[in-house]
N, C-alpha and C positions, 0 to 999 in steps of 0.2 A: 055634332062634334065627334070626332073620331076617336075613338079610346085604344088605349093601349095594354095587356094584359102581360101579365109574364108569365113563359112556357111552361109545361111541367117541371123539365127538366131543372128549371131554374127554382121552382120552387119545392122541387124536391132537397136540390142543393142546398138551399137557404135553410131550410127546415132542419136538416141533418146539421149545420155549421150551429142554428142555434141551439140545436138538444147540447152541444157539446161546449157552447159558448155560455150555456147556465154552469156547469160544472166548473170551468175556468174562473169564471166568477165569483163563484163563491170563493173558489181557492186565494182568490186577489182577495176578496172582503174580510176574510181572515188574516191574511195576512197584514192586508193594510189597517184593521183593527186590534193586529198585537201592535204594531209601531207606531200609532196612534195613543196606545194606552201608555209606551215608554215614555213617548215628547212628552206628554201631560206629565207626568211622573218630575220629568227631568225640567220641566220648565214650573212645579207649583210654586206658587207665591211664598215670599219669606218676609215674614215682621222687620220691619226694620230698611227694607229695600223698594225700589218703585214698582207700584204693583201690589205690593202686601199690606197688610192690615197698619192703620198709624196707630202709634200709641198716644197716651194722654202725652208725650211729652212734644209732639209733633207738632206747629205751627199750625193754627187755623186759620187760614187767609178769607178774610172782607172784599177784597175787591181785588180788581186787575193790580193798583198798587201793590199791594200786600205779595201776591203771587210773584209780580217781577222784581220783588226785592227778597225773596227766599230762595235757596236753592231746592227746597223740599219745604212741602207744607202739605196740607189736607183742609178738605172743604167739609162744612158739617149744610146737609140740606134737608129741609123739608119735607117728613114724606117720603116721597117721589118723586118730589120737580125734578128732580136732576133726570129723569126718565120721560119727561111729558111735557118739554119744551121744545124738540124737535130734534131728530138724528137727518145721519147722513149719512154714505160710507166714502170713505177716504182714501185711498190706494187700499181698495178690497176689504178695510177695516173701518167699525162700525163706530162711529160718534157720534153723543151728545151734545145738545146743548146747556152748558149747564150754566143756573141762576145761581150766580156769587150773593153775598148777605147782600150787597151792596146795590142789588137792584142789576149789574152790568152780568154781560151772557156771553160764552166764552165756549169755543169748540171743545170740548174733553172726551177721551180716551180714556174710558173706564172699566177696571176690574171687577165686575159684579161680584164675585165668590170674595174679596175683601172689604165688601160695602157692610160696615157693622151697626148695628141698630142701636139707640142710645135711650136709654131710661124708659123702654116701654117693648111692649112685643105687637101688636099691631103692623104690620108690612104698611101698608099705605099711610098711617098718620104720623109714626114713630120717627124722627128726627132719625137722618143716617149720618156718619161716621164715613166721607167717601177713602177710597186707599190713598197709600204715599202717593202724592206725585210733584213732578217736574211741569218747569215750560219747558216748551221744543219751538226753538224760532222757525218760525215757516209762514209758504206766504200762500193761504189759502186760495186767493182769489187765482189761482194759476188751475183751481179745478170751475169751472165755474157750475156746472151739475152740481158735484158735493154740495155750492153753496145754495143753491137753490133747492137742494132739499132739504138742510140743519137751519137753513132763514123761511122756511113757507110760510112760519106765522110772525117772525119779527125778525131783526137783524141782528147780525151778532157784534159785539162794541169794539171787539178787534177782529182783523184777519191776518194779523203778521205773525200770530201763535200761535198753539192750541196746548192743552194742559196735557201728559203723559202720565197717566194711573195706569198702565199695565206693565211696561218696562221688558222686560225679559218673561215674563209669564204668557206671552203671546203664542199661542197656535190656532193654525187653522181647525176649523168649525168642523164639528167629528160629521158632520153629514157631508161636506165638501172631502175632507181627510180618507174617507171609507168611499161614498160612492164614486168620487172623480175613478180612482185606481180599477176601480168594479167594472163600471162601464167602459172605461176606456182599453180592457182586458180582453170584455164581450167584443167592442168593434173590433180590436183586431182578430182575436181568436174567427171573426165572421169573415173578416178577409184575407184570413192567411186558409182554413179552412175549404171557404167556396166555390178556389178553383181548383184545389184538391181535388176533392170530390165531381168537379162536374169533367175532370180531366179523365180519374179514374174510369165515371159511366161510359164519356168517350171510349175509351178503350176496350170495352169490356161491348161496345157496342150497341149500348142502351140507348145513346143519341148522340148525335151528332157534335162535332167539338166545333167550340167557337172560333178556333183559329187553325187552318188546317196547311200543312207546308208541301208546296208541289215541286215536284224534281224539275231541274230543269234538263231540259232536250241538248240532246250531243248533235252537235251540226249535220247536217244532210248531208250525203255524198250523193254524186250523180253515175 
């Protein structure tokens, strides 16, 4: 098998683009981690709104009934279950399946930072309090991935909804928020960089340029 290596040249280029594509870097990761910390800021959850913590005087919905007859209600679950019946992600965001009192399982879209724990401290045993939420009419089956991965262990008893607990408290995931902008800083910083440098060594002599422009010839006389 014939192998193919890259020149010095090329990898001297490459070398210098990324000493210099760590610096840019970083300068992206700060930055996209002050603007990261504002959305958080400007999107926390508020008592009383979907997404935020329910109060005692919030609607506890039993089953799929219960839910599509409230405009707002809140689910009280188990525990956990509402965490250990199976997810999925749905246009890049992450949902449960969550167990209504009722026995029926229903796609949700949940606030963990407003999931409030009810007459005990124990995380796993402790009855949870899930946040305000809504139905969102939608029709699942149009992802069919999503559903094959929130149904791997059972089905879920509708697919024309799914329940909204986050509302406007929604932002993207601070490791997607921070390194997307990072990395995507370094490639270019690598490709605006590259031929910089290997244009500059050109010239300077060092090696040969990749792309070299020949005069053309003034017609012959005889």
């Amino acid at each position: 098998m014939r192998r193919r290596y890259l020149s010095f040249d090329a990898w001297l280029c490459l070398a210098l683009s990324a000493l210099i594509a760590l610096g840019t870097g970083k300068l992206a990761e700060v930055a996209a981690k002050a603007a990261y910390e504002k959305t958080v800021e400007a999107h926390a959850p508020v008592d009383g709104e979907i997404g935020g913590r329910a109060g005692e005087e919030v609607f506890r919905a039993q089953s799929v009934e219960d839910l599509l007859s409230h405009d707002t209600f809140s689910v009280v679950s188990p525990g956990i279950q509402y965490r250990n019946r199976g997810a999925g992600y749905y246009e890049g965001y992450y949902f449960q399946a969550l167990t209504l009192p009722s026995g029926e399982l229903v796609a949700a879209w949940i606030n963990e930072e407003s999931v409030q724990m009810l007459d005990g401290d124990d995380y796993f045993t402790t009855d949870k309090l899930l946040p305000l939420g809504r139905v969102v009419w939608e029709d699942l089956t149009t992802n069919q991935t999503f559903l094959d991965q929130i149904q791997y262990n059972e089905p879920l008893s509708r697919t024309d909804f799914y329940v909204d607990m986050v509302g406007n408290t929604a932002v993207l995931a601070e490791d997607l928020a921070i390194d997307t902008p990072k990395t995507v800083t370094q490639v270019l910083t690598v490709c605006v960089f590259f031929p910089i440098f290997h244009a500059l060594g050109s010239k300077l002599g060092l090696w040969m340029p990749y792309f070299s422009s020949r005069k053309k010839k003034g017609p012959e006389w005889d």
